[in-house]
N, C-alpha and C positions, 0 to 999 in steps of 0.2 A: 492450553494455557491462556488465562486472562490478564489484561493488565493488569489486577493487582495482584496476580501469579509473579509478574516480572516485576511488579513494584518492591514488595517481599523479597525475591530471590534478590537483589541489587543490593536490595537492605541490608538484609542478612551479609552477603558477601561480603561489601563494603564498611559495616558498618553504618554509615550516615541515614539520618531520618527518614522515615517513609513518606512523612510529607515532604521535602524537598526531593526524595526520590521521584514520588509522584509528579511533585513540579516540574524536573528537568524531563522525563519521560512525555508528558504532555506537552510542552515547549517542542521536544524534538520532533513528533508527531503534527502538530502545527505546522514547523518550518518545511518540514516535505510535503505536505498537504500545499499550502502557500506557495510552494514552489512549482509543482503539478499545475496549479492552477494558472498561473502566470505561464505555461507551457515549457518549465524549466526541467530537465529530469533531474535527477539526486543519484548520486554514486558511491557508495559505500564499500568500498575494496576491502576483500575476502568474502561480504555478506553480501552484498547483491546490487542491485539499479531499479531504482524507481522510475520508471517511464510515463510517456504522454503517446498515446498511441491512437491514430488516427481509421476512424471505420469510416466508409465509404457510405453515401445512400446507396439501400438497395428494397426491393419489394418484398414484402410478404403479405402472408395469408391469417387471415383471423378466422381460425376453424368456425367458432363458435356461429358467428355472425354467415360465415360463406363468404367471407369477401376479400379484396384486396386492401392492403395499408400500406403507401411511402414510408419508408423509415429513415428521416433526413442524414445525412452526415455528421457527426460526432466523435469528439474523443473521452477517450476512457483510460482510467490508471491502470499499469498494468506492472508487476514484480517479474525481477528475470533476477536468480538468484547464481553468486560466484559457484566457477567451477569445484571451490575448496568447500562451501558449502555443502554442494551436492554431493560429493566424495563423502562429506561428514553422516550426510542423512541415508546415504546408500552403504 
């Protein structure tokens, strides 16, 4: 499913324009983006947590070349979706 799979389907259900659908859909995407970035998670009860999850440096290997690479420490977003979710998709 693509956003404008979920723009549609909002629409339809709702009623209300696709453009205004689109707008508040993109708005909500923003603020959890925005938020992630600021190192904030977002928590969504019943559908799930958006995180800020932290990886360590660690070393690897660049087959191609034969060599070694640092791969500095970094964070990265990460979804951990409600138990009620999972129940729904299982």
């Amino acid at each position: 499913m693509t956003k404008a799979d979920i723009v549609n389907a909002i629409a339809n259900e709702t009623g209300v324009e696709k453009i205004k659908v689109q707008s508040v859909v993109e708005s909500f995407m923003d603020c959890v983006k925005s938020s992630l970035a600021k190192g904030e998670n977002v928590y969504l009860r019943g559908f799930g947590s958006f995180t800020v999850k932290k990886r360590a440096k660690k070393t690897a290997r660049n087959i191609s070349k034969n060599t070694t690479i640092v791969i500095p420490a970094h964070k990265v977003p990460a979804f951990k979706p409600a138990k009620t979710f999972i129940s729904k998709v299982k």
